[in-house]
C-alpha positions as CSV (number, residue, x, y, z in Angstrom):
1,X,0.0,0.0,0.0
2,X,2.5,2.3,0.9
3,X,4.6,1.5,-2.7
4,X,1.0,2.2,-4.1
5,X,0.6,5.2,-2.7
6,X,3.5,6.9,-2.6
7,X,5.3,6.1,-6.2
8,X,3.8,7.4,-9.5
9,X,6.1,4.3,-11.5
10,X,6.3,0.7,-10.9
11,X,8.9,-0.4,-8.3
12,X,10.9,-2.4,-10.2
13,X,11.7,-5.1,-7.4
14,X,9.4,-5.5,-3.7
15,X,11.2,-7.9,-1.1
16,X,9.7,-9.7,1.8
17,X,10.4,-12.6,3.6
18,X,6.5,-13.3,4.2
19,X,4.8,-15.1,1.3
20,X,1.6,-13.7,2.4
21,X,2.5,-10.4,2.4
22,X,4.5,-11.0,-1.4
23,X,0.8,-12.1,-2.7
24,X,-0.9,-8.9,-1.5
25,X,1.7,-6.6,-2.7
26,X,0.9,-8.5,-6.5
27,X,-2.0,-7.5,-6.0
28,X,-1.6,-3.7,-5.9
29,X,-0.2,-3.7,-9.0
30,X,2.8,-1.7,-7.7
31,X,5.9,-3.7,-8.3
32,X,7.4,-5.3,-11.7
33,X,8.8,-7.9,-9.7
34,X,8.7,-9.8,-6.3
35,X,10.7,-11.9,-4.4
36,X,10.2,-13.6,-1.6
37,X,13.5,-13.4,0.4
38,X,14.8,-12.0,3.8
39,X,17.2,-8.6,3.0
40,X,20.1,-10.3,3.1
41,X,20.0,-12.6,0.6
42,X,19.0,-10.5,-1.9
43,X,19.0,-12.8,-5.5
44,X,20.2,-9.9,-7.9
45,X,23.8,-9.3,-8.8
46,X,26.9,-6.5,-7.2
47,X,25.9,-2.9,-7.8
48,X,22.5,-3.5,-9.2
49,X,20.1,-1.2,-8.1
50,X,20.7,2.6,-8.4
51,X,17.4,3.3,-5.5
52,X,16.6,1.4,-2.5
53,X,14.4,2.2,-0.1
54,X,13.4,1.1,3.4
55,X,10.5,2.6,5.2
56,X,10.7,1.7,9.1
57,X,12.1,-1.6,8.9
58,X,15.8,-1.7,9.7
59,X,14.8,-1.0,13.5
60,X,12.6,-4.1,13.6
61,X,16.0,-6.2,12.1
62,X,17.6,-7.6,15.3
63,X,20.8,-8.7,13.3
64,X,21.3,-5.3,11.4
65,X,24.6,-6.0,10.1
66,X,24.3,-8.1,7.1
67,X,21.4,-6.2,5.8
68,X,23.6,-3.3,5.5
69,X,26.6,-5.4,3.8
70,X,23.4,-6.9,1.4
71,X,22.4,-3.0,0.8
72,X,26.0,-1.8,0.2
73,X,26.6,-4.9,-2.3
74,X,23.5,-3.6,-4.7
75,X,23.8,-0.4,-4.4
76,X,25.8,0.6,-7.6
77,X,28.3,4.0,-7.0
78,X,26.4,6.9,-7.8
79,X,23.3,5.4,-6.2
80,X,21.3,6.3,-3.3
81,X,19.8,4.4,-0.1
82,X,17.4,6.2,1.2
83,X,15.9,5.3,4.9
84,X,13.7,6.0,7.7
85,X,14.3,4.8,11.0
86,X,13.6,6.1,14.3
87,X,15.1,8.5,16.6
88,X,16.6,7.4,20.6
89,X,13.0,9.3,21.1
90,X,10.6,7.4,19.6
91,X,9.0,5.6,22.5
92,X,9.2,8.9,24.8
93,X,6.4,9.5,22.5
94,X,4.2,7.5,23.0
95,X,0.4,8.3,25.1
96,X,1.3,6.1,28.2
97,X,5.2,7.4,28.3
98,X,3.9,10.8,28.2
99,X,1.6,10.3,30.7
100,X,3.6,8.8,33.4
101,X,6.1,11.9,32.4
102,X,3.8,14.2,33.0
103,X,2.8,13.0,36.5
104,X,6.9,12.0,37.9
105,X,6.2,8.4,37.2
106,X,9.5,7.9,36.6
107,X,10.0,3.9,37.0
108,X,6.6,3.6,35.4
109,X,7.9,5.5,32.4
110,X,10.8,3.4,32.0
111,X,9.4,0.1,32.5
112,X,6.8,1.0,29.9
113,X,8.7,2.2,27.5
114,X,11.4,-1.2,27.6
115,X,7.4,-3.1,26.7
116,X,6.9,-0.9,24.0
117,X,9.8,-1.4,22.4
118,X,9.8,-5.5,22.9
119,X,6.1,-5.4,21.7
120,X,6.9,-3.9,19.0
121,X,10.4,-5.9,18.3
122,X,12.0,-2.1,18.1
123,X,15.8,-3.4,18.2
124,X,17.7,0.0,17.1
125,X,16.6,3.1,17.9
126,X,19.6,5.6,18.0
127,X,20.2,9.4,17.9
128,X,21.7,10.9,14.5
129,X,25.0,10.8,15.4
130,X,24.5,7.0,16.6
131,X,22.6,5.9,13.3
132,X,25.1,7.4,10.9
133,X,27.7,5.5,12.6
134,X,26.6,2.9,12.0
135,X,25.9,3.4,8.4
136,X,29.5,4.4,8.1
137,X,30.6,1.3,9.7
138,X,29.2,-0.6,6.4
139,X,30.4,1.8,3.9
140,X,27.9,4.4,3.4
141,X,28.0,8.0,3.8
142,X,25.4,10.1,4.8
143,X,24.5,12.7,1.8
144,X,21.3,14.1,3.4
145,X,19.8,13.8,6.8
146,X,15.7,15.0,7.8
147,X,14.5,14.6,11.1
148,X,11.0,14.2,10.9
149,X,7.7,13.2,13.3
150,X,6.8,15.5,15.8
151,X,6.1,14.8,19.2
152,X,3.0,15.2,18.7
153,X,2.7,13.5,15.6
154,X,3.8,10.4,17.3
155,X,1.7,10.4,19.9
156,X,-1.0,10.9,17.2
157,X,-0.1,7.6,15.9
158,X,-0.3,6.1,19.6
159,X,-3.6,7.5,20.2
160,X,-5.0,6.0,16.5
161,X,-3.5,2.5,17.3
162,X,-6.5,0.7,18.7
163,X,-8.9,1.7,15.7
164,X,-6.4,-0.5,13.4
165,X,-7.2,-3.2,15.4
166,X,-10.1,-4.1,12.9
167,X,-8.2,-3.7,10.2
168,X,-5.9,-6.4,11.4
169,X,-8.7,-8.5,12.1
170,X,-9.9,-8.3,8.6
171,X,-6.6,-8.8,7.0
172,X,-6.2,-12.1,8.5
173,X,-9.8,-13.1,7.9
174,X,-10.4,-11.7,4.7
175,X,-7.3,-10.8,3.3
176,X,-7.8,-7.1,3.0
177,X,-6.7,-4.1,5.5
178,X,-10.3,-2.2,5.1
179,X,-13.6,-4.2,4.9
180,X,-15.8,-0.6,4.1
181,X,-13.9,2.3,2.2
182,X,-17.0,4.0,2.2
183,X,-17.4,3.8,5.7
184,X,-13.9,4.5,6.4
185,X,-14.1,7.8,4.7
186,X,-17.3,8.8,6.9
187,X,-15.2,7.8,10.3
188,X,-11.8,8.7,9.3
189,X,-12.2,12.7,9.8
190,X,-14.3,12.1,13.2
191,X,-11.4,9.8,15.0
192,X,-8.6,11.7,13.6
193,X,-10.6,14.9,14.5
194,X,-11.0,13.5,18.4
195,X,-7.7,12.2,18.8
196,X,-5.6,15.6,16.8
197,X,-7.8,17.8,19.7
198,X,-6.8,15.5,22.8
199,X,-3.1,15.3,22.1
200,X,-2.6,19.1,21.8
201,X,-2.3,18.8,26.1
202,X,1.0,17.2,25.3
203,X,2.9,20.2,23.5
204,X,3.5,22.1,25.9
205,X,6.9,23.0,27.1
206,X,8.6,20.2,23.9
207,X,11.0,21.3,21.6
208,X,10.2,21.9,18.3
209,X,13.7,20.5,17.5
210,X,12.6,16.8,19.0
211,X,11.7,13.9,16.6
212,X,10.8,10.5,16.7
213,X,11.8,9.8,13.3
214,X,14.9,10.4,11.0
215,X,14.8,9.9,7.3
216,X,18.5,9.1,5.8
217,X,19.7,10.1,1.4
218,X,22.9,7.4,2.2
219,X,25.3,7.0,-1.3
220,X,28.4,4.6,-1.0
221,X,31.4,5.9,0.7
222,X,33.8,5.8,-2.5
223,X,31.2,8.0,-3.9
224,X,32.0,10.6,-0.7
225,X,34.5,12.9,-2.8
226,X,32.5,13.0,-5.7
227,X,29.3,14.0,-4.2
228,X,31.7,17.1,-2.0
229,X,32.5,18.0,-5.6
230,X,29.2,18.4,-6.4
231,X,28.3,20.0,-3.7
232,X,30.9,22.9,-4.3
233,X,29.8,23.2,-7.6
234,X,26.5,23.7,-7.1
């Protein structure tokens, strides 16, 4: 869905190690080809992709590192990985973090936050400085760098998880994520509307400058001086 949404042109290859999931991305009609694979064992030859994307998954990959060395090996030199991940603040974020901030709940905060993070099998979550470190450890450099995902956006996202729980319920009976567009479209603005009005409490006294999320432009390290060339020229 995501793929289908977000790109104009066919992807040309969609990975997954789920079979499942590979059938219902055919059937979006968004990918020229799938492969049902984990990321890294990747069936295509050295340097063969000039794109690759990630959208919030390298987080959820407990043994990071040869997903990276799989990424670096298809990336060809004047490509681009592009990623997002999220920040050391993600979970801060969330409704039940924020409220046992709000009221000195220290212990209660923490604990909380370690479930969230094991729930949701959140295995890297770093500050900038920790996640291009890490990209540089595998040969990457980072070319551009957008924190993204307000605080309160986050929480947001907290607040709306519950009303996806039908949506999950109708995937795995029936296949699809929404049983009703019709009625989704008549409920959407009401929830969204609800839950946007109670998190404004939150905002108070943040930063603009925190984020939950980070997205990463990464190019191959070779590639370093000639992207500083082009930098200068521009």
């Amino acid at each position: 869905m995501f793929a289908h949404v977000l790109f104009l042109d066919r992807v040309d290859v969609g990975v997954d190690p789920d079979a499942k999931e590979i059938a219902a991305a055919r059937g979006c009609g968004s990918y020229s080809e799938l492969l049902v694979c984990s990321a890294d064992q990747i069936p295509k030859p050295d340097a063969h992709f000039r794109t690759i994307m990630s959208n919030s998954v390298l987080e959820h990959i407990a043994d990071i590192e040869p997903v990276l060395r799989e990424a670096k090996r298809l990336l060809a030199e004047d490509g681009l990985f592009y990623v997002t991940v999220p920040s050391e603040r993600f979970e801060h974020y969330s409704l039940p973090a924020r409220l046992f901030q709000r009221f000195g709940m220290a212990a209660a905060n923490l604990g909380y936050r370690r479930f969230y993070n094991r729930f949701w099998a959140h295995y890297h979550a770093y500050d900038k400085q920790g996640w291009t470190d890490l990209f540089e450890r595998f040969g990457f450099t980072v070319v551009e760098h957008i924190p993204y995902g307000a605080p309160a956006m986050c929480t947001f996202d907290d607040v709306m998880m519950p009303f996806a729980v039908p949506s999950m319920i109708w995937k795995r009976l029936l296949g699809r994520l929404i049983l009703s567009p019709r009625l989704r479209r008549l409920t959407a603005p009401l929830i969204t509307g609800l839950a946007g009005a109670a998190i404004k409490v939150f905002e108070t006294g943040v930063s603009s400058e925190e984020c939950g999320l980070f997205f990463f432009a990464l190019a191959p390290a070779e590639a370093n001086s000639q992207l500083r060339r082009a930098a200068a020229e521009a």
